[in-house]
VOGU-3710 file (C-alpha; in Angstrom, 3 decimals, decimal comma):
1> xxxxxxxxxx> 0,000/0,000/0,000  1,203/3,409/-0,518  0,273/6,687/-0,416  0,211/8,944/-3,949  -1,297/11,902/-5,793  -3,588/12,047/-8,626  -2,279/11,617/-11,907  -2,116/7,746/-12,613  -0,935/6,624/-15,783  -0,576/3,227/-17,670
11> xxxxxxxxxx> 2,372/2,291/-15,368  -0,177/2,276/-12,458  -2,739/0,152/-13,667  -3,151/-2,835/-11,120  -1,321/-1,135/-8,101  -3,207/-0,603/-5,113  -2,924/2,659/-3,434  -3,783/4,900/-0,537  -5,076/8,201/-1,442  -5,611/10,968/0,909
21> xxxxxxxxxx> -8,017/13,916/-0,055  -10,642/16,484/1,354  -13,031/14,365/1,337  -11,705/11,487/2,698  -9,183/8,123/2,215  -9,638/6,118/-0,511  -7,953/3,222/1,482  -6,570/-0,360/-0,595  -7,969/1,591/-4,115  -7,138/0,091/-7,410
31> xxxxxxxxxx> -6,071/1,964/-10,013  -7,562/0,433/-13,307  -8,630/1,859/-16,834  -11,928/2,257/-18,595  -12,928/3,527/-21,743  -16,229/4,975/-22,825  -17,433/2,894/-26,667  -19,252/5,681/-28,022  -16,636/8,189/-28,190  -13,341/5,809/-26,901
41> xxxxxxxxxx> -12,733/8,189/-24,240  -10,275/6,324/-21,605  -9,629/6,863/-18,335  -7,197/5,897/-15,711  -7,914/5,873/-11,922  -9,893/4,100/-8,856  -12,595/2,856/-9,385  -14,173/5,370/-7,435  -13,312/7,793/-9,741  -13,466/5,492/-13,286
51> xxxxxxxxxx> -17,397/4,918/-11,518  -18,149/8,713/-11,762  -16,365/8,452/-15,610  -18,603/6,198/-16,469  -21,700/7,680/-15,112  -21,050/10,928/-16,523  -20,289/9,411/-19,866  -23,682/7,801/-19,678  -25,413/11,042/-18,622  -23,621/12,870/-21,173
61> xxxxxxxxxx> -24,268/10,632/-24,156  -28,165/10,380/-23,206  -28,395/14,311/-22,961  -26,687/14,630/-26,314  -28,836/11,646/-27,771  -32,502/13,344/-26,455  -31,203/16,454/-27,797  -30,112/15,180/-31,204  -33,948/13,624/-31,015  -35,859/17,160/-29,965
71> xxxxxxx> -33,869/19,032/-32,812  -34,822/16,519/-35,561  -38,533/16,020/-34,043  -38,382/20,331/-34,414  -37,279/19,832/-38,097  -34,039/21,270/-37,170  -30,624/20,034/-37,607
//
């Protein structure tokens, strides 16, 4: 285990860290990589953080999907 700042890389996928921030520990966190398949969009980090990448992804491809829809249902775009 050991402590480090943000800013993982490919070198740091697999390693299990300790990471200390204003909001808390992230104690015994794996650092692993995801990749969003719509857009290929990677990311390297906990999975904390590669949770919130994947939500927001999600959230962010539905909102530009619904608003791809209202345009065309408008006769737009």
């Amino acid at each position: 285990m050991s402590d480090v700042d943000e800013g993982f890389t490919e070198e740091d996928i697999g390693r299990i860290v300790t990471i200390r921030r204003n909001d808390g520990t992230y104690v015994e966190a794996e650092v692993v990589r995801v990749f969003c398949p719509l857009c290929t969009e990677e990311f390297i980090g906990t999975k904390r953080d590669a949770g919130g990448f994947i939500a927001g992804h999600r959230a962010y491809h539905e909102h530009e999907n619904m608003s791809d829809m209202i345009a065309e249902s408008m006769g737009g775009v």
